[in-house]
N, C-alpha and C positions, 0 to 999 in steps of 0.2 A: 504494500500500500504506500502511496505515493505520501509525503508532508502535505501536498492539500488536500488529497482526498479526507485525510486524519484530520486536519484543521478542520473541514468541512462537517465533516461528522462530527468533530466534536461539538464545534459551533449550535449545530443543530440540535444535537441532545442538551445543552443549555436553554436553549431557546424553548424546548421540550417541556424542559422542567418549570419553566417562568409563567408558561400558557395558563394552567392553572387557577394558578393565585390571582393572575391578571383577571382572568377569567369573572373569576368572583366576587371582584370589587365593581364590576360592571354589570351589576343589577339595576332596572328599572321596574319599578312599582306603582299599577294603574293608577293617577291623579284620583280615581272612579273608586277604589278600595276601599270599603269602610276600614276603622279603627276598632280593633276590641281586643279584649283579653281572653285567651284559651286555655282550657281543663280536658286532658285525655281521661273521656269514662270508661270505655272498652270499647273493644273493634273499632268500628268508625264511627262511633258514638262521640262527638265533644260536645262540650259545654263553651258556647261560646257569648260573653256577656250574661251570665248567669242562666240561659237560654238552650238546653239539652236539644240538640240538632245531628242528623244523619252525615256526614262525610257525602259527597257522591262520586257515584261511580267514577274511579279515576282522579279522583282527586290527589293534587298534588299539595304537599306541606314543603317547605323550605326554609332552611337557618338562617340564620344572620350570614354565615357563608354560603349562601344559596346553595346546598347540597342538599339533596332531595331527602326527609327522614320519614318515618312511620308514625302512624298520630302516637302509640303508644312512647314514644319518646321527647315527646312535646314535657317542655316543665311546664308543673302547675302553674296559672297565671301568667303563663309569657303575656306579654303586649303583641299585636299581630296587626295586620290587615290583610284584607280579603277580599273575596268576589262569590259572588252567590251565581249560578245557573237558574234554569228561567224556571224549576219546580223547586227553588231558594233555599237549595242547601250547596254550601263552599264546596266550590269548585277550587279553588288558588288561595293560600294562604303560605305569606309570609311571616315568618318571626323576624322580629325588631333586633336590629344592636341596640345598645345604651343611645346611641348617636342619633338614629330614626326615631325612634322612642318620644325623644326630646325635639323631638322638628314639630313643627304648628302643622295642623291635618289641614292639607292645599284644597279639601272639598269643602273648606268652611273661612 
């Protein structure tokens, strides 16, 4: 192997590793999302704003590092927003950093 093929490749596996992280700081969260606070009951059972509600089909949850998790893993009371489907149970809900958390809700 050649010095630039190796440079090349190395290059690229850096670059590999950086996609990632970059990745997950480049989250956008619908203007349209309500604000609430989430409690995993069982299965796709949460509580969301004191409101025991169905998960739906497919429904996706997401961290603060937007990495896709299981409602059972959700902590009690995270801070979240969300998106309801057209029979009004969350479809998309993301969990807050400390940072979103603290930002003024853009639909009010």
């Amino acid at each position: 192997m050649t010095l630039a093929k190796l440079t090349r490749a190395l290059a690229l596996c850096l670059l590999a590793g950086f996609t990632p992280s970059a990745l997950a700081q480049l989250r956008t969260i619908p203007t349209n999302a309500q604000r609430g606070e989430i409690r995993h009951v069982q299965g796709m059972l949460v509580e969301i704003n004191g409101q025991r509600v169905l998960l739906a089909p497919g429904a996706q949850i997401r961290d603060p590092s937007n990495r896709g998790i299981v409602p059972s893993a959700v902590p009690p009371g995270a801070p979240i927003r969300f998106l309801l489907d057209a029979q009004g149970n969350p479809y998309r809900i993301w969990l807050l950093s400390p940072e979103e958390a603290a930002q003024p809700d853009p639909s009010h």
